[in-house]
N, C-alpha and C positions, 0 to 999 in steps of 0.2 A: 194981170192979163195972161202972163207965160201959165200962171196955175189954172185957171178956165181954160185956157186951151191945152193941157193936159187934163183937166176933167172929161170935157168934151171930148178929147178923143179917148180914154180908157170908155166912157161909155159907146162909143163908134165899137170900138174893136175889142168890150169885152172884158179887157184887162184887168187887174187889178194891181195892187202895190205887191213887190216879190215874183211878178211874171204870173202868179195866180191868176186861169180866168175866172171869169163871174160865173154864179151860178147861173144856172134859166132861168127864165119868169121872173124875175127879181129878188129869187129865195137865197135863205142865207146854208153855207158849207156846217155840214155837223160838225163839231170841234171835239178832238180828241183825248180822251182822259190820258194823264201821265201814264200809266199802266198800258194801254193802248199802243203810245208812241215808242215804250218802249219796245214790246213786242215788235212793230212793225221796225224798228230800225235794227232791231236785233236780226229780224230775219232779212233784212237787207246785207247787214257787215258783218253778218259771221254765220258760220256754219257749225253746226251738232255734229262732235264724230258721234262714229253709230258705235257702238259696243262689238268688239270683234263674238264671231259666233261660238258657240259651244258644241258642239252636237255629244248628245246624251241619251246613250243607249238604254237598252231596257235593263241590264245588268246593271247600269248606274244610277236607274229610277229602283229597283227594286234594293239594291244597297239604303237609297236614301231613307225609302221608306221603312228596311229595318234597323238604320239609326233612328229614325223617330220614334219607334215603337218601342225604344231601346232607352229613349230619352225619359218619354211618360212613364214607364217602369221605375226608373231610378226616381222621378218626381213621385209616385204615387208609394215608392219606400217610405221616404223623408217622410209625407205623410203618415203614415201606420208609425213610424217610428215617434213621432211628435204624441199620435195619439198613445200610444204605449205608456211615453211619457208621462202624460194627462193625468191616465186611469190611474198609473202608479200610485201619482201625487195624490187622488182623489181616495185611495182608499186607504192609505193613509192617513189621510185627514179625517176621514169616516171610521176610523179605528181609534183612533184617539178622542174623538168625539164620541163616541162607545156604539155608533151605530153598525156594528153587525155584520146586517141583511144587504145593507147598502153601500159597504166594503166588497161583502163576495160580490156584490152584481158589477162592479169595478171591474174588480178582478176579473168576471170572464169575460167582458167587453175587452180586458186587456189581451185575455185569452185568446178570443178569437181575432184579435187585430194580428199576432203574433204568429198564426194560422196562416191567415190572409199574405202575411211579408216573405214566409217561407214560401208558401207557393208562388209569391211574385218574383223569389230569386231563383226557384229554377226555371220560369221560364226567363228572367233576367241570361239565365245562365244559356239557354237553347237560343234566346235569338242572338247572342255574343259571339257563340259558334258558329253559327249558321253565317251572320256578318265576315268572320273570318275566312269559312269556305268560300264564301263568295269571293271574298278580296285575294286571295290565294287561286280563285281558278282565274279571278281578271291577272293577274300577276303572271299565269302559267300562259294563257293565251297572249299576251304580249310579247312573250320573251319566244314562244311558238310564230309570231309570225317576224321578229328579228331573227329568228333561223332563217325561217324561209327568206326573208329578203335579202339574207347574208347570201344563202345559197342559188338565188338567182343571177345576185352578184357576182360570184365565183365564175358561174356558170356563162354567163357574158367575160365575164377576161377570160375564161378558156377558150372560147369563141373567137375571142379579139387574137388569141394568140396562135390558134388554129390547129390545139392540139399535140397528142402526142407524133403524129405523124409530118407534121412539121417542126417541131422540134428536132425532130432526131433527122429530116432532112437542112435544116438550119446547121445541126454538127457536123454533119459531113462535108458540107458548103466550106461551114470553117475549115477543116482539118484541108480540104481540098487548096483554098487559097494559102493554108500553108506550104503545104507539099511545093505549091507552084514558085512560093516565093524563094524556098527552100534550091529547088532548081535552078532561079536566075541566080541567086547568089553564088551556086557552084560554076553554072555558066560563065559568071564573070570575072572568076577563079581561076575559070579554066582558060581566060583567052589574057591573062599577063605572063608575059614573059619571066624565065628568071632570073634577071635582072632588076625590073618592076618588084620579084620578090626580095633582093638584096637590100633593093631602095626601100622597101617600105618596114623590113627589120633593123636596118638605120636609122630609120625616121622612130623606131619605136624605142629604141637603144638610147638615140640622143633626147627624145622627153624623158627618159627614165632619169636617166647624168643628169638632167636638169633641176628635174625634181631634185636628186639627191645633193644637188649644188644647192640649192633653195634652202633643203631642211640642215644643211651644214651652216650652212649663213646662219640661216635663226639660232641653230645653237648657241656659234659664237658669238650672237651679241648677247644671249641669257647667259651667257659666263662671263661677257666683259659687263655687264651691268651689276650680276652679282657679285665680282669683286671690286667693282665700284662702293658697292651702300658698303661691304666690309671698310672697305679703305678710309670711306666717310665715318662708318662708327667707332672707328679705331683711334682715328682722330680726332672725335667728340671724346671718348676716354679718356684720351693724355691731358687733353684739355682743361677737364675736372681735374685731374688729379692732380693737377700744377694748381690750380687754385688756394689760397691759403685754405685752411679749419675756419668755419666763423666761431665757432664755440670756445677754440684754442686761443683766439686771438683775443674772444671776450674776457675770459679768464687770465690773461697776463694782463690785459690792463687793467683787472681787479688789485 
């Protein structure tokens, strides 16, 4: 009974097992291939970081591009060289097999592959250079605008600090607050008695005597200490020396 009447009402309202509603008309859900479900749960629980950007100037496309032209040079060497190779073998073999006619035609096929390698190494050699100046003015133009942003830099803390005109009103400022401070201390120099001056060259008199009580003390305890350890090792010496010989005393009881 309880199952009929949950039939009955998933068909009232739709439902399905898993809170899935039903489709319409009575049609069934397309079902989804693994590959499918993966993708969709992928782009549900995670996120692609994006690749941070590059930006790549035309001095960096044309760089690239005479590396690679720089690349196929060195490969289309290897080749001429392999065939040099080849002909070498081949004529050769057609030498010793007494053919001739068909050693020389070796040989200038070798010939002209060896033609071919040289002209591929000087321009090997010009777009090398060429490669270099390029990477040499990117080099000169970077350290050109670390000038410049040093010297912008500069150019703001000079700003910040406002100059040589405030500088040199900053040392006057100083020199000024000296002078003044220089004044009260005379000021206040000038309003003690002297008496106040008696008291305060006794007051300077008796730290001195102190001190010099202080560092008489310390002496005499570094002389009664040092004639202390004498006294101790003097007394270790007699010590020993009262001890019988062990060696003297082994030998008479021999």
């Amino acid at each position: 009974d309880d199952r009929l009447r949950s039939h009955s009402w998933q068909r009232a309202t739709g439902a399905r097992r898993g809170g899935r509603p039903a489709p319409p008309n009575g049609r069934r859900w397309p079902r989804l291939g693994s590959n499918a479900r993966r993708r969709t749960m992928g782009g549900l629980f995670s996120k692609r970081k994006s690749a941070p950007k590059v930006d790549v100037t035309s001095s960096d496309q044309a760089v690239l591009e005479l590396k690679v032209a720089r690349d196929k040079l060195r490969q289309y060497q290897k080749k001429c060289n392999k065939i040099i190779e080849r002909e070498t073998d081949v004529a050769k073999e057609l030498l010793a097999a007494g053919k001739r006619k068909q050693a020389l035609s070796a040989l200038r096929k070798k010939r002209y592959q060896e033609n071919l390698l040289e002209k591929s190494q000087a321009q090997l050699d010009n777009v090398q250079a060429l490669i270099d100046e390029v990477e040499n003015a990117q080099m000169t133009v970077q350290i050109v605008d670390a000038l410049k942003a040093g010297n912008a830099t500069l150019a703001k803390l000079h700003d910040e600090i406002g100059g040589v005109d405030a500088v040199e009103e900053l040392l006057l400022d100083t020199e000024d607050a000296i002078r003044r401070q220089e004044e009260i201390d005379e000021a206040l120099a000038q309003e003690l008695s002297p008496a106040d001056e008696d008291d305060i060259l006794a007051e300077l008199a008796a730290l001195e005597a102190a001190d010099a009580d202080e560092l008489a003390a310390a002496e005499r305890t570094v002389e009664q200490l040092t004639a202390k350890r004498a006294a101790t090792a003097q007394q270790l010496t007699d010590t020993l020396a009262k001890l019988p010989d062990a060696g003297g005393a082994a030998a008479a009881a021999a």
